[in-house]
NUMI-298655 format. One record per atom (N, C-alpha, C): residue in three letters; x negated, y, z negated. Coordinates in steps of 0.1 Angstrom, whole numbers, padded with zeros to 4 digits, always signed. Example, Ala and Ser with C-alpha at 12.3 -4.5 7.8 and 13.67 -1.06 7.14 Angstrom:
<nodes>
ALA-0132-0057-0078
ALA-0123-0045-0078
ALA-0132-0033-0078
SER-0128-0022-0071
SER-0137-0011-0071
SER-0129+0000-0079
</nodes>
This chain:
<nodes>
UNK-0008-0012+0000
UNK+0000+0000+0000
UNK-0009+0012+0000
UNK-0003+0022+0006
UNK-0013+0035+0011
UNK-0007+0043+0004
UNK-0011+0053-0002
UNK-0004+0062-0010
UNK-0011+0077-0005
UNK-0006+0083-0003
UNK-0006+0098-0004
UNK-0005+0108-0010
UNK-0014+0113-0012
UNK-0015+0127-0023
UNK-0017+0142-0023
UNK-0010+0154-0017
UNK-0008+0164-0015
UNK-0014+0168-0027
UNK-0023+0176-0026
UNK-0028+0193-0035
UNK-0032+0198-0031
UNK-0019+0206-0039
UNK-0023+0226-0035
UNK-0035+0232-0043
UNK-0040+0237-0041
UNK-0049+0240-0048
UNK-0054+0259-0055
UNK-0052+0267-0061
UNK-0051+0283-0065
UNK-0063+0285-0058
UNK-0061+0297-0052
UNK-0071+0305-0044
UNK-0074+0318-0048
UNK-0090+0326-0048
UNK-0088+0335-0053
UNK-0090+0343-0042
UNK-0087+0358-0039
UNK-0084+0366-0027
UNK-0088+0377-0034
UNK-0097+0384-0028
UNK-0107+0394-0037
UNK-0103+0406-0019
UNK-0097+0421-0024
UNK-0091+0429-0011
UNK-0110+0437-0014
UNK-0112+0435+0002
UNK-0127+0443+0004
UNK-0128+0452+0015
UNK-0115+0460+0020
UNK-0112+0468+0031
UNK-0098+0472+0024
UNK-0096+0487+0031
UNK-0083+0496+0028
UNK-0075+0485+0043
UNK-0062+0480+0038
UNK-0052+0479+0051
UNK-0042+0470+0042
UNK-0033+0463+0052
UNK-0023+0453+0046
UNK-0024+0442+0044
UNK-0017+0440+0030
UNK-0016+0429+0023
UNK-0015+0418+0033
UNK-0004+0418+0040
UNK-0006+0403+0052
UNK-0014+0405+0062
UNK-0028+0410+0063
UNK-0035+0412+0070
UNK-0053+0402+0063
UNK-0057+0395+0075
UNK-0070+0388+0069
UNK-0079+0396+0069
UNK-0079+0409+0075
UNK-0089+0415+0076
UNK-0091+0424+0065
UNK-0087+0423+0051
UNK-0086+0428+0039
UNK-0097+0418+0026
UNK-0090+0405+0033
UNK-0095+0401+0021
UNK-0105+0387+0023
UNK-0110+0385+0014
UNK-0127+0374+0013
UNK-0129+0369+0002
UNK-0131+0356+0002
UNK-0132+0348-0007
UNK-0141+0351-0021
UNK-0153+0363-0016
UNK-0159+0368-0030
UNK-0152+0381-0031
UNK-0160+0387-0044
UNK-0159+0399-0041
UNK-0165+0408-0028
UNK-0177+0406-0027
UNK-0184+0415-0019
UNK-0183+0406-0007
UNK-0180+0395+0000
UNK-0178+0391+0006
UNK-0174+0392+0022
UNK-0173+0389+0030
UNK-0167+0392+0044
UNK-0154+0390+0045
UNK-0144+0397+0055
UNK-0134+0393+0055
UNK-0133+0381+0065
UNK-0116+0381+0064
UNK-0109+0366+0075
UNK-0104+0357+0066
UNK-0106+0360+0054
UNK-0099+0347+0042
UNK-0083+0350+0052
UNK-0082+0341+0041
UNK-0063+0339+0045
UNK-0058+0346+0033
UNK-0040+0354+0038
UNK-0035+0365+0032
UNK-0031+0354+0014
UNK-0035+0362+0004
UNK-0031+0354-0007
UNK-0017+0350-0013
UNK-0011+0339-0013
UNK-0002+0331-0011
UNK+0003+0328-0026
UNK+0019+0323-0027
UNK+0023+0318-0039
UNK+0014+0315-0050
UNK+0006+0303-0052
UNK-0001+0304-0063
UNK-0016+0308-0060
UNK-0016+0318-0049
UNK-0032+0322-0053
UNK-0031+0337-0063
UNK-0046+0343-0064
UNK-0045+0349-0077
UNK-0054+0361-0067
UNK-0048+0375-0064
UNK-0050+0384-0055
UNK-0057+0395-0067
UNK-0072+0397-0062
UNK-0081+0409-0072
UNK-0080+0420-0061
UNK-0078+0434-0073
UNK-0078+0445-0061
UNK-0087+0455-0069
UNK-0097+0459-0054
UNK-0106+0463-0061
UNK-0120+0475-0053
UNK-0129+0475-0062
UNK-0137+0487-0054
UNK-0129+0496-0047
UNK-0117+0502-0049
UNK-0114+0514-0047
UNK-0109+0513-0038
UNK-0107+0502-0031
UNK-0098+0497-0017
UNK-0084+0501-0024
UNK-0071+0503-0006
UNK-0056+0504-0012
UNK-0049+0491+0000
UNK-0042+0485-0008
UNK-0035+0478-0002
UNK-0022+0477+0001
UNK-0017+0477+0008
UNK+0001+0480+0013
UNK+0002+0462+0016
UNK+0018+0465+0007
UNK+0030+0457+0010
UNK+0042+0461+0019
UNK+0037+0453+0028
UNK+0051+0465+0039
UNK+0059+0453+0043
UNK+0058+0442+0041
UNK+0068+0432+0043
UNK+0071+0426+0029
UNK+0080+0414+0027
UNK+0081+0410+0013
UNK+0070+0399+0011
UNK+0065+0397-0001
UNK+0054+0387-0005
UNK+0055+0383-0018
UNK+0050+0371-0019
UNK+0050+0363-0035
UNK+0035+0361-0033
UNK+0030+0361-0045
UNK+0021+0358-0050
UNK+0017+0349-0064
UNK+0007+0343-0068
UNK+0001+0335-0079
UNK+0004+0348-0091
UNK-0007+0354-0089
UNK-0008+0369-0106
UNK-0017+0379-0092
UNK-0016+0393-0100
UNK-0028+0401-0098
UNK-0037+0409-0103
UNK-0046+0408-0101
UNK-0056+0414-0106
UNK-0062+0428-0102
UNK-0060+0442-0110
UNK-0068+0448-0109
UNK-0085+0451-0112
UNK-0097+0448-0109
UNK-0107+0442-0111
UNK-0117+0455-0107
UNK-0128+0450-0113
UNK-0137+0464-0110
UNK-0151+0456-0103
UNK-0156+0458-0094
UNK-0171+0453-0090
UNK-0175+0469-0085
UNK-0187+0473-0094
UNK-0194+0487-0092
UNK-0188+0501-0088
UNK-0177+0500-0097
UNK-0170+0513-0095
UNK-0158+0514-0107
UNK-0151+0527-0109
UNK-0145+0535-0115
UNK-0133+0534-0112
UNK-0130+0528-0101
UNK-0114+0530-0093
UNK-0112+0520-0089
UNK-0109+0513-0093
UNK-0102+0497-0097
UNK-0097+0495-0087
UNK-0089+0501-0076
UNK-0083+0503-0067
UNK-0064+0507-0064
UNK-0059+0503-0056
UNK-0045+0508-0052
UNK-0035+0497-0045
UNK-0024+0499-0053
UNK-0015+0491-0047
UNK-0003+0497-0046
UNK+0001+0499-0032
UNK+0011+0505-0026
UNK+0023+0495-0020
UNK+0036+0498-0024
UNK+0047+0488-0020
UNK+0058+0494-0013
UNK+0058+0492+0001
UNK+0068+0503+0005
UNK+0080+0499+0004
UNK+0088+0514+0010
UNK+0102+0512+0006
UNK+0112+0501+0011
UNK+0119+0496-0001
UNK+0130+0484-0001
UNK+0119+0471+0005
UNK+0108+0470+0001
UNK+0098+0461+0004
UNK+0095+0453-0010
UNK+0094+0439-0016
UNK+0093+0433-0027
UNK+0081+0426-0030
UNK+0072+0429-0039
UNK+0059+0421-0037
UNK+0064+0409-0052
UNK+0064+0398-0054
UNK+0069+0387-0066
UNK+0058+0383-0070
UNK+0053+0382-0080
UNK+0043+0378-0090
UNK+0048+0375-0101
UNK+0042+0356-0097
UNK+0047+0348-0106
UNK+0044+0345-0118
UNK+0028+0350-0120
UNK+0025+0351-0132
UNK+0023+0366-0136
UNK+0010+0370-0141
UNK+0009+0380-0149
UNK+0003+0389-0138
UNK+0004+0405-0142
UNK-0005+0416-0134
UNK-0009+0424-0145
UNK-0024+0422-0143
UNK-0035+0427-0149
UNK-0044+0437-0148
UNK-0045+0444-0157
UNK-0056+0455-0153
UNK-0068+0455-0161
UNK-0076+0451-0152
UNK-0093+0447-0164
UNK-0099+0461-0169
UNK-0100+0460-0181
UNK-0109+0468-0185
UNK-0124+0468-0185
UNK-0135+0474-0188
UNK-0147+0471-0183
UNK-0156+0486-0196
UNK-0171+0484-0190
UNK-0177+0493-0201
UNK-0180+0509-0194
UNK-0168+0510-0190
UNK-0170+0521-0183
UNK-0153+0526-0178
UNK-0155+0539-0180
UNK-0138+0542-0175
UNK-0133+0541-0162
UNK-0124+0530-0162
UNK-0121+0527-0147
UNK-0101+0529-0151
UNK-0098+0530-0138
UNK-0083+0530-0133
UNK-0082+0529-0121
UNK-0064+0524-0121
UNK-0061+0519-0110
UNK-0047+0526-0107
UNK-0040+0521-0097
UNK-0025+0528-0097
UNK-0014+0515-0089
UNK-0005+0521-0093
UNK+0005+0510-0079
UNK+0019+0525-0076
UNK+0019+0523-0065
UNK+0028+0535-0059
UNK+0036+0530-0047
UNK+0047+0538-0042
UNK+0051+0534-0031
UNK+0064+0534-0038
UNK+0074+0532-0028
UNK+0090+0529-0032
UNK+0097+0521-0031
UNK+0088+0511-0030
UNK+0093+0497-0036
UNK+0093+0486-0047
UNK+0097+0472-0047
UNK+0092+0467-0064
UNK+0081+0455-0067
UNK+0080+0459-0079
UNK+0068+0449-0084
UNK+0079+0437-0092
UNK+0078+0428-0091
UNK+0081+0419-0097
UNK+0072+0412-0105
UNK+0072+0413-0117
UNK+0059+0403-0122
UNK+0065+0397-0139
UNK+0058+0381-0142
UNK+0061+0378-0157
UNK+0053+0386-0165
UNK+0044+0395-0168
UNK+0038+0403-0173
UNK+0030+0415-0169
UNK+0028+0421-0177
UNK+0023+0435-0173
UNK+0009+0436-0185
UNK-0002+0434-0182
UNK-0015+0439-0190
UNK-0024+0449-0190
UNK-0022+0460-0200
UNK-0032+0472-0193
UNK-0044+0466-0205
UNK-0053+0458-0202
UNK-0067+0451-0206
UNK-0065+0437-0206
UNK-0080+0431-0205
UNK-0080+0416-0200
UNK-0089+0411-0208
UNK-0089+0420-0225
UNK-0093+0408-0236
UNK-0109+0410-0234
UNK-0116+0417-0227
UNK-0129+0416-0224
UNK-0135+0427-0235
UNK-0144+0423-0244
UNK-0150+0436-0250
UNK-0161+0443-0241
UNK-0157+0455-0243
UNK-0172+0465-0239
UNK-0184+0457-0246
UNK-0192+0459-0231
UNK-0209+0456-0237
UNK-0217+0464-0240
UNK-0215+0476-0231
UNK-0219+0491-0233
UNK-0216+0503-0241
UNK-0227+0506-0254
UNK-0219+0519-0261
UNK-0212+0530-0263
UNK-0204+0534-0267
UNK-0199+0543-0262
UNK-0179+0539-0259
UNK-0175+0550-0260
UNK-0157+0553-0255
UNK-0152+0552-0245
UNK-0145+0540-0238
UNK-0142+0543-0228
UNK-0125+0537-0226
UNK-0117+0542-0211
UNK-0101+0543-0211
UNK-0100+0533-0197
UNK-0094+0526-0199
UNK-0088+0520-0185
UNK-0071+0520-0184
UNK-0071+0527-0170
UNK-0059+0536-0172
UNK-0052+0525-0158
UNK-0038+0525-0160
UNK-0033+0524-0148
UNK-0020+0536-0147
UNK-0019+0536-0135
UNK-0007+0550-0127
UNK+0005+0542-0125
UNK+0016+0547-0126
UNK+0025+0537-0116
UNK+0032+0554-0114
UNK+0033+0550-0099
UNK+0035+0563-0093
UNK+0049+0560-0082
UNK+0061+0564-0086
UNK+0071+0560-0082
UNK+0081+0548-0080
UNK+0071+0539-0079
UNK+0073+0526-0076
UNK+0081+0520-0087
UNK+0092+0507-0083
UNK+0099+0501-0093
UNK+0093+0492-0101
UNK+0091+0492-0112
UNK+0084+0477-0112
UNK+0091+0471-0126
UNK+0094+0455-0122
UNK+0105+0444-0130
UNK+0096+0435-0138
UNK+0093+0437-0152
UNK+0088+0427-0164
UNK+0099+0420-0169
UNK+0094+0406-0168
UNK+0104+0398-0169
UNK+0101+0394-0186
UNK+0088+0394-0189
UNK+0082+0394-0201
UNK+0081+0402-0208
UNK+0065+0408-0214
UNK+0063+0419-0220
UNK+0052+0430-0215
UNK+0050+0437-0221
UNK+0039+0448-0216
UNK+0034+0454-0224
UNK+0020+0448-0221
UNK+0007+0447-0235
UNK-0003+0457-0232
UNK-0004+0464-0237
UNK-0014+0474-0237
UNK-0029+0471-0244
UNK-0035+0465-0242
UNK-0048+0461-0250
UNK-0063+0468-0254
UNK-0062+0475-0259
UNK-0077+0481-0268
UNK-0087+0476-0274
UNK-0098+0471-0262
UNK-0108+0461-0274
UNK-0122+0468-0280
UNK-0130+0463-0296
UNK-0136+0466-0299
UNK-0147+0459-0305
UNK-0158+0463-0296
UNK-0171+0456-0302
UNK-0181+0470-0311
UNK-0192+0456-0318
UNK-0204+0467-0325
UNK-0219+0458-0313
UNK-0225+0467-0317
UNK-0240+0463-0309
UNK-0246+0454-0322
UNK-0256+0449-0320
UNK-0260+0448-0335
UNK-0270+0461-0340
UNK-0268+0469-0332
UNK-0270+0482-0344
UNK-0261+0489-0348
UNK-0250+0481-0348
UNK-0239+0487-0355
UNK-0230+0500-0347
UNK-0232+0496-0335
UNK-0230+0511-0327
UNK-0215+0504-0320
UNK-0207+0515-0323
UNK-0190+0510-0319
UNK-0192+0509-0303
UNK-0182+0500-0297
UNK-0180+0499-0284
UNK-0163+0501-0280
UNK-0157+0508-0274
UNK-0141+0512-0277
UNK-0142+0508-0260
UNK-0130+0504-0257
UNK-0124+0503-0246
UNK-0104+0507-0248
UNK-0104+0516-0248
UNK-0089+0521-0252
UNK-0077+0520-0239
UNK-0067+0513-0237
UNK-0059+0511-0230
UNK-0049+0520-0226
UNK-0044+0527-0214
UNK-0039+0538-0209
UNK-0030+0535-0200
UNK-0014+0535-0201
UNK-0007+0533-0193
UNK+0004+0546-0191
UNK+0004+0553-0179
UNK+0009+0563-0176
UNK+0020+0563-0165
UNK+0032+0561-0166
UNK+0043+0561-0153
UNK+0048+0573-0155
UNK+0042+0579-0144
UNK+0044+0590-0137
UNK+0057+0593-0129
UNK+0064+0585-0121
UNK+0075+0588-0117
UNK+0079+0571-0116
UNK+0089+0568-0110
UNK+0097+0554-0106
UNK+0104+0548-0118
UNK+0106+0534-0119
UNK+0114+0529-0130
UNK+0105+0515-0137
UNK+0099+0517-0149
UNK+0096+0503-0153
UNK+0109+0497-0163
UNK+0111+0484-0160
UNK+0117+0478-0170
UNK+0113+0464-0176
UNK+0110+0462-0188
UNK+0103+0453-0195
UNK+0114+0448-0205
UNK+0119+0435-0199
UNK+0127+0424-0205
UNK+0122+0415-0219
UNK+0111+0418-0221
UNK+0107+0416-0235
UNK+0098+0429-0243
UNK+0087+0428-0249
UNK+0086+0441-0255
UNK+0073+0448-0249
UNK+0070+0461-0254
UNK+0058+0467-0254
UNK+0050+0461-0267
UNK+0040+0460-0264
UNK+0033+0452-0275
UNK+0019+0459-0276
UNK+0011+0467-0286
UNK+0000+0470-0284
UNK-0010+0460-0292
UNK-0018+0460-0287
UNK-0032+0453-0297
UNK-0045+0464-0298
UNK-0046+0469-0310
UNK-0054+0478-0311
UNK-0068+0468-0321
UNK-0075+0464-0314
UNK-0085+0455-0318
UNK-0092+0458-0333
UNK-0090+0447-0342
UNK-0098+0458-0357
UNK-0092+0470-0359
UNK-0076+0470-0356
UNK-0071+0481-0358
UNK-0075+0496-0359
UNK-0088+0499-0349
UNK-0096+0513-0354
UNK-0093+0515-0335
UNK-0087+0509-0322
UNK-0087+0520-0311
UNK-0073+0521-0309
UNK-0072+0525-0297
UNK-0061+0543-0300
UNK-0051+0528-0279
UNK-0039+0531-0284
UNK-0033+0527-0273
UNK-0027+0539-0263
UNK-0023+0538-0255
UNK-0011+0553-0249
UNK-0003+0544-0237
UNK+0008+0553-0239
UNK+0018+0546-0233
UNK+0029+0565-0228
UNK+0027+0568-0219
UNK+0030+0582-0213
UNK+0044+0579-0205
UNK+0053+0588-0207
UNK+0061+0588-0197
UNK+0059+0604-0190
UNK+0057+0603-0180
UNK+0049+0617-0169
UNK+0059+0627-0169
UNK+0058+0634-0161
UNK+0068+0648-0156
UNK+0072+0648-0140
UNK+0074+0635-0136
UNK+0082+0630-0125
UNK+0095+0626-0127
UNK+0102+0626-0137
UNK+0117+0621-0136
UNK+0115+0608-0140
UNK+0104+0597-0146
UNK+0104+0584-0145
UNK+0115+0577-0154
UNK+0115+0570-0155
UNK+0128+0561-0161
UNK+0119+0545-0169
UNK+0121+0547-0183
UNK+0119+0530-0192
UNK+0130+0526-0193
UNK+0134+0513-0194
UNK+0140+0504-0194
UNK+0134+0500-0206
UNK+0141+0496-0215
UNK+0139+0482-0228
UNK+0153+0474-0230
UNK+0153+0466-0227
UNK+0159+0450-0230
UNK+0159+0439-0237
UNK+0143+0441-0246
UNK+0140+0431-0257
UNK+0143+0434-0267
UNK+0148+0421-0274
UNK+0154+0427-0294
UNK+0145+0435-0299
UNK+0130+0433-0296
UNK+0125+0446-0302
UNK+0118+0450-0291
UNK+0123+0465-0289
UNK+0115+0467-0281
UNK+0101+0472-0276
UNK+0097+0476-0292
UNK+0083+0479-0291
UNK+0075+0465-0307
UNK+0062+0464-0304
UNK+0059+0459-0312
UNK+0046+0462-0314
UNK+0041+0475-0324
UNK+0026+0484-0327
UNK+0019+0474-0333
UNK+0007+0476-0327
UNK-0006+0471-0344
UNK-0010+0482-0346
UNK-0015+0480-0356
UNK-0027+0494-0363
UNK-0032+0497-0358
UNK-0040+0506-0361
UNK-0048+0517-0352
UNK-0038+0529-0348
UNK-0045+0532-0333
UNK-0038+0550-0329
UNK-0026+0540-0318
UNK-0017+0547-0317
UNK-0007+0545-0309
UNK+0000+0559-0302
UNK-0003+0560-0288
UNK+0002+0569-0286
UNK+0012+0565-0276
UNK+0026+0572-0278
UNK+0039+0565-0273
UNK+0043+0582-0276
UNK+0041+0584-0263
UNK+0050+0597-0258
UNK+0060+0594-0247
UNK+0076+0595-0250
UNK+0082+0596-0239
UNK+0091+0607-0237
UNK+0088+0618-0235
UNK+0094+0633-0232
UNK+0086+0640-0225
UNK+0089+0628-0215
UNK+0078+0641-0202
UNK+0093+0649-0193
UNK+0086+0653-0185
UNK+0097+0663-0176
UNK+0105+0652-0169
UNK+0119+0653-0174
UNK+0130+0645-0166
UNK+0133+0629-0167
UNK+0121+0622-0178
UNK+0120+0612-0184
UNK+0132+0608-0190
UNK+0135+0597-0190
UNK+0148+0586-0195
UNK+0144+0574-0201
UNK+0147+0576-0211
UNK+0143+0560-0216
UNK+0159+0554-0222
UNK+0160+0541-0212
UNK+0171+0533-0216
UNK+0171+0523-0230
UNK+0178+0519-0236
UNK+0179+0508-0244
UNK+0190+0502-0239
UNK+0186+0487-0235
UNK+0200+0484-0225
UNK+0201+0469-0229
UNK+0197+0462-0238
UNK+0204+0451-0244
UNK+0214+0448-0244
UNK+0221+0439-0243
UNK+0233+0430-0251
UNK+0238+0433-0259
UNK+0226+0431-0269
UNK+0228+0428-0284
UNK+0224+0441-0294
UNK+0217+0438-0306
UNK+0212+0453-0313
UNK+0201+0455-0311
UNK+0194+0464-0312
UNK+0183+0474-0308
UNK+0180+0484-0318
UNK+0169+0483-0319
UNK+0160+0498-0331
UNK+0154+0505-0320
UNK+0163+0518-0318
UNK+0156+0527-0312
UNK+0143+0536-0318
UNK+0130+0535-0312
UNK+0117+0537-0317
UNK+0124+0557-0322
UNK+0117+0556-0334
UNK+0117+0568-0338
UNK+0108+0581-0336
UNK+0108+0590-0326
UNK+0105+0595-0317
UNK+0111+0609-0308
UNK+0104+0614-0300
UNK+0112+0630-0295
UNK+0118+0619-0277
UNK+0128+0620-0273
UNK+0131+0617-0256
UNK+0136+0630-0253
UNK+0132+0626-0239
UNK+0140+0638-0230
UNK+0152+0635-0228
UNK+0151+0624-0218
UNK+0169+0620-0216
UNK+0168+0605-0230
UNK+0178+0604-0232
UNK+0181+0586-0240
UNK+0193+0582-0235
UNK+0195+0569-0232
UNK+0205+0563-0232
UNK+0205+0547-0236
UNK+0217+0546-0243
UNK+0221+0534-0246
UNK+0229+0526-0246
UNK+0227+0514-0240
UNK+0234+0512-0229
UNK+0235+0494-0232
UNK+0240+0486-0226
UNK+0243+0472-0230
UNK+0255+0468-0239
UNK+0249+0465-0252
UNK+0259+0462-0259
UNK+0250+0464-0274
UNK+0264+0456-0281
UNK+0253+0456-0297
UNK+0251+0472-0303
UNK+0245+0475-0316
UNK+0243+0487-0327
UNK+0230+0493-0320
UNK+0229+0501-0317
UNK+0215+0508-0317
UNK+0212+0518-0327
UNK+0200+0517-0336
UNK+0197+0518-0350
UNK+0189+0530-0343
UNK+0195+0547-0348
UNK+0186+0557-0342
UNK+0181+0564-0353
UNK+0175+0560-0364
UNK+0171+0567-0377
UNK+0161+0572-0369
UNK+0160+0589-0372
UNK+0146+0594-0369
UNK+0147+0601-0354
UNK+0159+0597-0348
UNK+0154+0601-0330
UNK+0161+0618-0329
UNK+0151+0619-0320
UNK+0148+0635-0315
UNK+0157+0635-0301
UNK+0167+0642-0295
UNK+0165+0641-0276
UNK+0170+0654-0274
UNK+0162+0654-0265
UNK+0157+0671-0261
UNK+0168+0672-0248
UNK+0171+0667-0243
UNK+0181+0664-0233
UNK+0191+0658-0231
UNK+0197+0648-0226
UNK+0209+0642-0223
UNK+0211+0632-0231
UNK+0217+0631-0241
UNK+0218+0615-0245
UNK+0233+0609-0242
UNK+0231+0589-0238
UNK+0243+0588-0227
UNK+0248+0579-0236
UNK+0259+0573-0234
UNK+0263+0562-0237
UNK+0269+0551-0229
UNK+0263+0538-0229
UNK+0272+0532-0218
UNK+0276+0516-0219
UNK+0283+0512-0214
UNK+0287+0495-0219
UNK+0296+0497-0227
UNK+0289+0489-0237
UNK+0296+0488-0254
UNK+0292+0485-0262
UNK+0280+0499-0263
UNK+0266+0503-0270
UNK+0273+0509-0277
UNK+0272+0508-0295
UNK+0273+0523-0305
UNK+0265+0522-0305
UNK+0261+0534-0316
UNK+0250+0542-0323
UNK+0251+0546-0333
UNK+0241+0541-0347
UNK+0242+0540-0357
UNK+0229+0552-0365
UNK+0228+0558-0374
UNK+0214+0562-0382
UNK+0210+0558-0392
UNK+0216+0542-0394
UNK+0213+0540-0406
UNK+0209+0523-0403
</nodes>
């Protein structure tokens, strides 16, 4: 008897030219690499990087992605055009490194992904302060999970601090994260941020809790210009005690507003109350 055995196997797709995502001429099996790889597929795992931008102008699934840094500051770009869907089955990640790098995702279409990471657990090797920022600059993007902001911290052995502080800034479009914001402020001594911009952007929270701080600095500003942050559960919800521009709450269930500020519109919608106690 002859038996047959199919495996797929995860591929890594490192983008080493500006153009499109379903294009070979982007991307190569290393980093620094040549192009002609094949476009990264369901379970491969797509690094964007050196400062390259990549467009999604058709719809695409992918494994996870990676924003990654090889010898540069600008992590690179990911652009999703309009009513265009890029699906990420696992996690999208933004590496941090010992040196301040950022990345962005833009465009007017959506990200689909089971997680959102702004750091990848890596401590700084190099002394000294540094921010790894991501943009999301209009674009929709759908957390099916949570969205972890990660701050890590090493010592030299001379005792010399190493910070890598985590920076996540939506500038305009809609995130919504179906489980929680979650910070890890490493040894509780660095500083997290979590910005809502002066584009009109829109948070979504859906998870029973929607934030979930460690120690250390936490900065969670959401009252930029034209900002909305939803609470849109089901069920009950502790709305973070805080200044908004717009608030609305929305789903179902008590929403617990001891402490909240709104400088703007506050909504109601479903069959959401609102409690202060």
């Amino acid at each position: 008897m002859t038996i047959f055995i199919n495996q797929t196997y995860a591929a890594d797709r490192y983008l080493v030219a500006t153009g499109n995502w379903n294009s070979t001429s982007v991307w190569s099996t290393e980093p620094t690499g040549g192009t002609g790889a094949s476009v990264p597929g369901t379970g491969d795992v797509a690094f964007i990087q050196r400062g390259f931008t990549v467009t999604v102008r058709e719809n695409a699934t992918v494994g996870s992605v990676n924003f990654s840094t090889y010898n540069t500051g600008n992590l690179g770009t990911l652009t999703i055009n309009e009513n265009i869907t890029l699906t990420v089955n696992g996690a999208t990640t933004l590496y941090n490194a010992s040196a301040a790098v950022n990345a962005s995702i833009n465009g007017f279409g959506t990200l689909t992904t089971s997680e959102l990471n702004i750091g990848n657990y890596v401590n700084p090797g190099t002394n000294g302060t540094y921010t790894h920022t991501l943009e999301v600059l209009n674009a929709t993007i759908n957390i099916s999970g949570n969205l972890n902001i990660r701050s890590e911290y090493n010592t030299s052995r001379f005792g010399t601090a190493r910070r890598s502080n985590g920076v996540l800034n939506i500038v305009g479009g809609t995130v919504t994260v179906n489980g929680s914001v979650i910070t890890n402020n490493e040894n509780d001594v660095n500083t997290a941020t979590l910005t809502l911009g002066n584009s009109s952007p829109t948070l979504i929270l859906n998870g029973a809790t929607p934030f979930s701080l460690s120690g250390g600095t936490n900065n969670i500003n959401l009252n930029g210009t034209g900002a909305t942050v939803v609470y849109g559960r089901a069920g009950n919800q502790t709305v973070r005690q805080t200044t908004y521009t717009n608030l609305t709450l929305a789903g179902g269930g008590t929403k617990t507003t001891t402490g909240t500020t709104v400088n703007g519109i506050l909504s109601m919608e479903g069959t959401a109350t609102a409690s202060a106690a």
